[in-house]
Every structure is written in C-alpha cells, then in structure tokens.
N, C-alpha and C positions, 0 to 999 in steps of 0.2 A: 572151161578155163584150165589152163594147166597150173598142175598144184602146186610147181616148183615156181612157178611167178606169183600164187597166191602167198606163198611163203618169203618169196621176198618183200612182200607189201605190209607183211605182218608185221615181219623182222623190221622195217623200215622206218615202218608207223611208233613200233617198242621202240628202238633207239630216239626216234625224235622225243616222243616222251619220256625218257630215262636224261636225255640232253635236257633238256627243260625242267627237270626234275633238279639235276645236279646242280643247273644257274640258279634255280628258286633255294638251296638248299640253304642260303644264307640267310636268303628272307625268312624262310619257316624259323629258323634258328632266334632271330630277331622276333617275330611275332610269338612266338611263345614265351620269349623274354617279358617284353612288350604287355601279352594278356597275365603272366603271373604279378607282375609287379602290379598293373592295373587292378586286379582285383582286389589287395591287398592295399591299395588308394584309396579305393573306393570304399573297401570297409573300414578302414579311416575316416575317412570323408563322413561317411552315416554316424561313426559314433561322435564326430565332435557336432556334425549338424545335431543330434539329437540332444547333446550335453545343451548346445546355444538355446534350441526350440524349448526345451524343458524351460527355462529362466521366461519365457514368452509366455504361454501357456501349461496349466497346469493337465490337461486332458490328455491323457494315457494315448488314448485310442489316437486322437487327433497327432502327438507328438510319435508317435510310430509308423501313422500315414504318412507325412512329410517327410521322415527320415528314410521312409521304404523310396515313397518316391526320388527323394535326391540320389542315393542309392541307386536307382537302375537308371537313372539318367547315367552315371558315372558309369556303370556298366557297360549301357549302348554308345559310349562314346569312346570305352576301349575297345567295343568290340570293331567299332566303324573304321577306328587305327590297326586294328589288326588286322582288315581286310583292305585298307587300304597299302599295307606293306607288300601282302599277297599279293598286290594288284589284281583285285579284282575289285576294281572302280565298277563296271558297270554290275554287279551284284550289288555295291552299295548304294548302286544311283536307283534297282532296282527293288530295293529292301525300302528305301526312300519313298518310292511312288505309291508301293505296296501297301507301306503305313497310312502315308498321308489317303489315300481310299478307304482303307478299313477305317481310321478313324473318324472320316466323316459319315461314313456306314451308321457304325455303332452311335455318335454324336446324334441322328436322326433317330435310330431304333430306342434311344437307351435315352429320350431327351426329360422324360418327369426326374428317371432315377440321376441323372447328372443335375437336374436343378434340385432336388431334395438333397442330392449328398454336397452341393454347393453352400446350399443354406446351413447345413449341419456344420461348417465349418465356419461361417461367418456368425454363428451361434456362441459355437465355440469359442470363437476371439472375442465376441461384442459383450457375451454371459446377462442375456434379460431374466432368465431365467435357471436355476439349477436344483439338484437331485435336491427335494425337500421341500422346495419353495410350495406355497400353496398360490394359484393362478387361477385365470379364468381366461380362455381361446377360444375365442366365439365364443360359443353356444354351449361349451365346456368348462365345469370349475371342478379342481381337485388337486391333489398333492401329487407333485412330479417326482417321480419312482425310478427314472430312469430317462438321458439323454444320450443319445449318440447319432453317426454322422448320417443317419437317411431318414430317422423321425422320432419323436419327442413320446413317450408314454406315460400317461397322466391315470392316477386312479381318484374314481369321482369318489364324493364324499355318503352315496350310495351303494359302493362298494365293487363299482365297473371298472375297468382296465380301459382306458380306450389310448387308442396308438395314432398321431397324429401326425403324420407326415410332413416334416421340419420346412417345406415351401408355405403349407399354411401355416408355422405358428411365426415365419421369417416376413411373413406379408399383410400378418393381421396384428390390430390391438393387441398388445397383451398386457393386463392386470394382476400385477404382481403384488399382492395383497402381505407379502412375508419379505420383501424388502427391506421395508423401514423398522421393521421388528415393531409392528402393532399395527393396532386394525381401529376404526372408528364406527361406534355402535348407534344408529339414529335411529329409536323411536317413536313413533306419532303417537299421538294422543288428542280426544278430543273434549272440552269441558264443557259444559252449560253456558249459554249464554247470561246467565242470570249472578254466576260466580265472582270472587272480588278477582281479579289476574296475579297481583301482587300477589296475594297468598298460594292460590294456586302453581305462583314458579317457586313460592319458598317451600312448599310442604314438598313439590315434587324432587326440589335439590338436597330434602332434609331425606326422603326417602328412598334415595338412591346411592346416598354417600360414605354408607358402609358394605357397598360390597365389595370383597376384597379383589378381587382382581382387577380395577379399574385404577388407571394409571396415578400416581402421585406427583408425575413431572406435571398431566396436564389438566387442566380443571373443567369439573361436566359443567354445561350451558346447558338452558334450555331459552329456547326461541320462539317466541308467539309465529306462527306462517299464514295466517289467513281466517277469514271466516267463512265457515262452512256452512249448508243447507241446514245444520240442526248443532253445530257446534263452532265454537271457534279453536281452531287447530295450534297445537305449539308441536316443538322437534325437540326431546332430550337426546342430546347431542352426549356420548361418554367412551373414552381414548380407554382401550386396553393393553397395558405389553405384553400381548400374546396372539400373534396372529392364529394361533389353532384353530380350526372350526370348532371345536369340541367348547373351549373356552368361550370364543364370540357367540356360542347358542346360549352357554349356558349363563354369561351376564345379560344377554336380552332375556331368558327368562325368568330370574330373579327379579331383573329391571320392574316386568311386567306384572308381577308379582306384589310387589311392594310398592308399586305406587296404585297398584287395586286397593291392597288393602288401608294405605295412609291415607286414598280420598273418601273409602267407606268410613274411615274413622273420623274424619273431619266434615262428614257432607257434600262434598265436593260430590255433581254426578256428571258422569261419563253418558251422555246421552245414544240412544240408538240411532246406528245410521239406516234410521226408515222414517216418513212422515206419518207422524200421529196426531190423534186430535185428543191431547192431554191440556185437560185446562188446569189442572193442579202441579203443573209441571213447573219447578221453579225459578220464581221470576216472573208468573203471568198471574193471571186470574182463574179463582177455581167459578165454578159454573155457579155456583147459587149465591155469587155477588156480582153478577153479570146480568146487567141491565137488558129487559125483554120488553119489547115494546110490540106490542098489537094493535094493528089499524084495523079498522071498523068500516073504513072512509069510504062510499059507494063511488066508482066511476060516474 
C-alpha cells in the first residue's frame, strides 16, 4: 500500500474525530456541569434521607444503610444523565442489561445472605428483641450482646457466644423473658396425702413472703394441680421485677429453701417420688394394728 494514501486515511479518520470532538464539546461542557452539581444533590439527598430515617429508627448501622443506599441510587441516576447528554444511549441501555444479569447472578449465589440481611432489617423496624434483653430461639436462652443486619448473637447463661443467623430468629418463636420487666417463678411441690391443704397453702404463703425480691405490685398464689401417684401436687406461682437469670435462680432457691424448712417445722412431709411399702407413713396404718388373718381351711 502506498504510504502517502495510508496517511491520507489517517489524516482523514483524525479530522472526522477532532469534528465530532468539537460538536460534542458543548455536551461534555454540560455533562460535567450536570455530574458536579449531581453529586452535590445527591450528598444532600443522603444527609436529609438520614436526618428523616434517624426519627424512624434508632439503629446506626440500619440508618446508614438506607442512606448509603438512597445515595447511590442518586448517583447512578446522575451518572445515567450524564451519559445520556454524551449520547451514548446504547452504553446506558448496555450498563442496564449488564446490571439487571449480574444482579440476578448474585440474587441466586448470595440468596441465604440476602434473606438473613432482609430479616436483620425487618428486625430492626419490628424490635422483638434488643442488645440486653434476656431470650430464648429455639433451643437457645441467653442475653443478647449484640444485633446487626446478617445475625443476632446471644450469650448463653453457660457462658457460650452463639451467633444466630437473623432468618432463624425472624421465622422462629421468640421468648422474650425482659420485656415486661419481670419474669414469673413456678414451683412444684408435692405434700402427703394425709395433710390438712388449707394449712398447707398458708404455711407455704407464710414461707415464702419475705423474700425480698419478689414483686409487691403482684401477689404469690399457690394452686393445688392434681393428685399424684404418692402426692398431691400444688404450683407456688411468685412475679419477680427482675428478669435477670442470676435473680430468677436465686428466688427459686431460697423459695425451695424455705418452704423445706417451714414444712419440717410444722410436719407437713414432702413424700418420695418412688413406691414404698411404708405403713407408718402418715395418714395410713402402721403394721402391728393391721388386722392378719390366717386360714387354716383345707381345699
């Protein structure tokens, strides 16, 4: 090829792009316009979304997500105007298709972590639970240490950390025991069948009524529930204001304490839950005034 025709092709091809250059130069002029103003919208936009979202939700983490998100929404929406000034529509129609694949990509690859960080925000807005509350998720009880938007981490009252992924605590029961600020203490016990019952619920209300952590808004009950194979069963039912574990142990075992020792002191017995062959056992007959009868009588 001769080089003085490849140089006119060169030359040819530069001028047509230097022409196309100089018509765009107004556009470019605009679209930088266009993108500085946009960004400074948009950083606008973020701080008043986040001022409104704060009034809605107290959760840091949560009100910084939504305002990152509105954010680059506003971003890719200047940027889409900026390249539609450029004209270059099909860049944006290809920037378009581009997304909309990768995100159904990622949407399939990524589908537990988008339903855990889904829940972590409807957590967020609904609040069953928060940092402190003492709980029980499934098969887990313990004081929640920490929330945020992909899972819940609860430490048992055994001294485990366990990390629960906010799909199960968003789809299970939860027992939120530090709600209502107090917790309710039930007892069982069981008495002789041979004992008066009335004495029985007063000595037991009489021995139970001065431990101090037991609530003074509500008043302990106790409840006969049934007769048992060697006892008849009652529930000392008693309201503490203190959902702590540490407290609810430690009035059941004063509880259990004190009405041991108020039925040792009155007679009252606490029968074994085994079958025995006690004939001095109270309430029945001891054995050497129990009628024995010996037949003689031949077939």
């Amino acid at each position: 090829m001769d080089v003085t025709k490849v140089s006119e092709l060169i030359q040819s091809k530069l001028n047509l792009w230097l022409e196309a250059l100089i018509k765009l130069l107004p556009n470019i002029f605009l679209a930088a316009i266009v993108l500085v103003i946009g960004i400074f919208i948009a950083k606008f936009i973020r701080k008043i979304a986040g001022k409104l979202i704060s009034k809605i939700s107290h959760n840091l983490t949560l009100n910084n997500l939504f305002s990152s998100i509105i954010y680059l929404s506003a971003i890719g929406v200047v940027i889409f105007t900026v390249l539609s000034i450029l004209q270059l529509d099909k860049a944006v129609t290809s920037i378009l298709a581009g997304a909309g694949i990768l995100g159904l990509a990622l949407a399939f690859a990524f589908q537990d972590i988008a339903t855990n960080f889904m829940s972590g925000i409807f957590i967020s807005f609904r609040k069953p639970l928060k940092v402190g509350d003492i709980v029980q998720i499934k098969d887990y009880m313990g004081k929640i240490i920490d929330v945020n938007l992909r899972d819940t981490v609860m430490e048992t009252f055994q001294g485990q950390t366990v990390i629960i992924p906010n799909k199960e605590v968003f789809q299970n029961p939860i027992e939120n025991y530090s709600y209502l600020k107090k917790r309710r203490f039930d007892l069982s016990v069981g008495v002789s069948y041979g004992e008066d019952l009335d004495q029985v619920k007063e000595i037991t209300l009489q021995a139970v009524s001065d431990i101090e952590e037991l609530s003074k808004e509500h008043e302990t009950k106790v409840f006969f529930v049934g007769f048992g194979d060697s006892s008849i069963d009652l529930s000392v039912r008693m309201w503490i204001d203190n959902p702590e574990q540490a407290v609810y142990n430690k009035v059941g075992s004063e509880a259990i304490i004190k009405i041991k020792k108020a039925y040792d002191a009155n007679n009252i017995m606490i029968p074994f839950p085994i079958r025995t062959l006690d004939f001095g056992i109270k309430g029945g007959v001891t054995l050497d005034k129990m009628p024995i009868q010996v037949s003689n009588k031949k077939e």
